[in-house]
C-alpha positions in Angstrom: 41.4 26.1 41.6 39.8 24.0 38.9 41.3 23.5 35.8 38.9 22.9 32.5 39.9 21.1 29.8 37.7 20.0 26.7 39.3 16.2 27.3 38.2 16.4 30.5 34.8 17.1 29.9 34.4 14.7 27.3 35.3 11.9 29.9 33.3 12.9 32.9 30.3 12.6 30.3 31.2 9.1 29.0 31.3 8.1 32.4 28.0 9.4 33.4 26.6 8.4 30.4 28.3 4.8 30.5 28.2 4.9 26.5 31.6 4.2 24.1 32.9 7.9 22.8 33.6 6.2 18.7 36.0 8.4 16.6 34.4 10.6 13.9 33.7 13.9 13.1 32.0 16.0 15.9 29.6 19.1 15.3 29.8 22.4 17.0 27.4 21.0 20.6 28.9 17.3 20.1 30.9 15.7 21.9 29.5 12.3 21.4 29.0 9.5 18.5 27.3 6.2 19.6 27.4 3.9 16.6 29.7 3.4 13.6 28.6 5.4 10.9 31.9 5.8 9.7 32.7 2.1 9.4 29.3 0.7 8.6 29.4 3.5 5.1 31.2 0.9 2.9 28.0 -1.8 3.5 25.6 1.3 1.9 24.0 0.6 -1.6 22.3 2.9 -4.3 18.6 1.7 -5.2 18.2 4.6 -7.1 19.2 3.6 -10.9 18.1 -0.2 -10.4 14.8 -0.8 -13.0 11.9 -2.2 -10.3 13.7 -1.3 -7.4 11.7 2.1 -6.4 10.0 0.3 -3.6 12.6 -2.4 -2.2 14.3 -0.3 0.3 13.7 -2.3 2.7 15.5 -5.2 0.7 18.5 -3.0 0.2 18.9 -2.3 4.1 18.5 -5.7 5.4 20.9 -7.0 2.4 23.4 -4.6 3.6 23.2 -5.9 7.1 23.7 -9.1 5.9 26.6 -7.7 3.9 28.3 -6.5 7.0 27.7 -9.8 8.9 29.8 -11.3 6.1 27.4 -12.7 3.3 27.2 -11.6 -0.1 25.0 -8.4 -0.7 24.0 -9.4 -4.8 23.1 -13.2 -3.6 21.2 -11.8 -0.2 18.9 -9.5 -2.3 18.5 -11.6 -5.3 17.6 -14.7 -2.0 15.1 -11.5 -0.5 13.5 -10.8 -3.7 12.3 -14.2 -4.6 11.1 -15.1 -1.0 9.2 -12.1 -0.9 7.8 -12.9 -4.0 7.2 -16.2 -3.7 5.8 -16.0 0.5 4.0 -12.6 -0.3 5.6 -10.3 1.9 7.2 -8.3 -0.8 5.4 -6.6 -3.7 7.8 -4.7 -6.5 4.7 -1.9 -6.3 4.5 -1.6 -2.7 7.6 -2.9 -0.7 7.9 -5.0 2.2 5.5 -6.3 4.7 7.6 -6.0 8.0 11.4 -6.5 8.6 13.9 -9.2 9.5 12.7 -11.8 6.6 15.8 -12.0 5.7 17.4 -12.4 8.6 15.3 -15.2 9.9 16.6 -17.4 7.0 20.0 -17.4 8.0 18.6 -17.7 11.8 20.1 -14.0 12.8 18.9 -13.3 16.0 17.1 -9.7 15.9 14.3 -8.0 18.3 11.1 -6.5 16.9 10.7 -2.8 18.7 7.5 -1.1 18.1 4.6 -1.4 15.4 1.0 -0.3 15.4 -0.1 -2.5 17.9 2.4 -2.0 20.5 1.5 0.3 23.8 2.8 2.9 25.8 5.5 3.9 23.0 6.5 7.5 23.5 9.4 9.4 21.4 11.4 9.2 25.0 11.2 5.8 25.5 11.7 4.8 21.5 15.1 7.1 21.1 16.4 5.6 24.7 16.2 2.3 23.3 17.6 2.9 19.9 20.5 4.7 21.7 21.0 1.9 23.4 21.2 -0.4 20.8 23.5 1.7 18.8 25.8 1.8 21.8 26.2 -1.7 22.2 27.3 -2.2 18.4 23.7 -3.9 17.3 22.6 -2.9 13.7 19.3 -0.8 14.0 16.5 -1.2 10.9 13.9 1.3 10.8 10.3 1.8 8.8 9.2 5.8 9.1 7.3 7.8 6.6 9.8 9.5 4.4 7.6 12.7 3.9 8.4 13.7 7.5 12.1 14.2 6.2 12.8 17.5 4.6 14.9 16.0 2.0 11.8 13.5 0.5 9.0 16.0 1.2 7.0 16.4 -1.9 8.6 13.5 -3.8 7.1 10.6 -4.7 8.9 8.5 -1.8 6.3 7.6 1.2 6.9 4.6 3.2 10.9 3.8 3.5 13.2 1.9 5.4 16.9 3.2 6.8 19.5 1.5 8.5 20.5 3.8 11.3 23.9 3.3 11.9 25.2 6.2 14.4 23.6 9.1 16.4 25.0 12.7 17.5 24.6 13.9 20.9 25.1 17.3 22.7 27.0 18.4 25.4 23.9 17.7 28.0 23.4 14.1 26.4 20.9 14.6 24.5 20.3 13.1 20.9 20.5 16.0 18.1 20.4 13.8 15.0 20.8 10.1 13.5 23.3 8.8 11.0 21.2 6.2 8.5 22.4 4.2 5.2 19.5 5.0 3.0 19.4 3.5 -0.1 17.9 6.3 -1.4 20.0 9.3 -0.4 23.8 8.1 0.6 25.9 6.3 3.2 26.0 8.1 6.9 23.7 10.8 6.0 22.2 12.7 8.9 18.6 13.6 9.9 17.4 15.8 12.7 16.4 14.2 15.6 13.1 16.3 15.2 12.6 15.1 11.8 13.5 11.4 12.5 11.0 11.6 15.3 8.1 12.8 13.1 8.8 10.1 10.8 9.5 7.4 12.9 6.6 7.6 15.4 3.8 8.2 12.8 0.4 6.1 13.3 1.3 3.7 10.6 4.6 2.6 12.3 4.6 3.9 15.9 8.7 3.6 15.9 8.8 0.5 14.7 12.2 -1.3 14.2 14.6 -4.5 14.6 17.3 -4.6 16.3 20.3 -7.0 15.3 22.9 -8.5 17.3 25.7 -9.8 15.4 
């Protein structure tokens, strides 16, 4: 006779998944969290009410990353802001050209995943990678198009950048939302995997992303 116990279960798919079970809240179908969402909510920051700031989302995430690696998230924008001005990847009426700016001045180590150019990208292949990421604690950055989300369809938000910090699987394995810091909604708020997907692999970005190691 077999006995079946919900601890059990939980277990034997860690195991087969080889993936870190984190502590947090689980919906009805999950029974695992890769990432930190929990942990990595303190780093978030409201670009909402800032005068000029509409388009630096992008700022805002990879401040906050910077933030949770230990620097100082006021100095680290500020520091983005004027070398964006000054090298002309950032435009207050447009945003950011690219990710990890930043980053590279403080020599962070990050990978570049995805972008227009790159080949043989599919929605599989793009959400296996960022799972792994997430599992082994790196700090994911993402560019999607906004009105792919329900919550920014029909507002005036297009291109925006999220710091995906956690993901929700089912009882099978499979991915049914992400957990983001967006500047422009709230800490650990979640977005259907559907939805993500849409955004995410759009033309203009084709899943693009960096991927930090701290």
């Amino acid at each position: 006779m077999i006995r079946r116990c919900a601890g059990c279960l939980t277990i034997l798919i860690v195991m087969l998944t080889g993936l870190p079970a984190d502590a947090g809240p689980l919906h009805p179908r999950t029974i695992l969290l890769v990432g930190s969402p929990d942990r990595l909510a303190r780093y978030w920051h409201d670009q909402r009410w800032v005068e000029g700031d509409t388009y630096a989302c992008a700022l805002y995430a990879q401040a906050s990353v910077l933030e949770a690696l230990g620097y100082d998230f006021d100095a680290e924008l500020a520091a983005a802001r004027e070398s964006g001005l000054r090298d002309g990847w950032f435009e207050p009426d447009v945003g950011s050209m690219g990710l990890g700016q930043p980053l590279r001045a403080h020599k962070i180590l990050f990978e570049a995943f995805g972008s227009p150019v790159a080949k043989d990208l599919t929605p599989d292949r793009a959400l296996r990678r960022l799972h792994r990421e997430l599992a082994a604690g790196h700090f994911a950055v993402t560019n999607l198009d906004a009105q792919q989300l329900a919550h920014y369809r029909g507002s005036a938000i297009k291109w925006h950048t999220l710091w995906i910090t956690g993901m929700h699987l089912d009882t099978h394995g499979l991915p049914l939302s992400v957990i983001a810091n967006d500047s422009y909604r709230g800490a650990a708020v979640e977005y259907p995997i559907s939805e993500f997907l849409a955004a995410w692999g759009t033309p203009e970005f084709n899943f693009y992303a960096i991927f930090v190691h701290p």
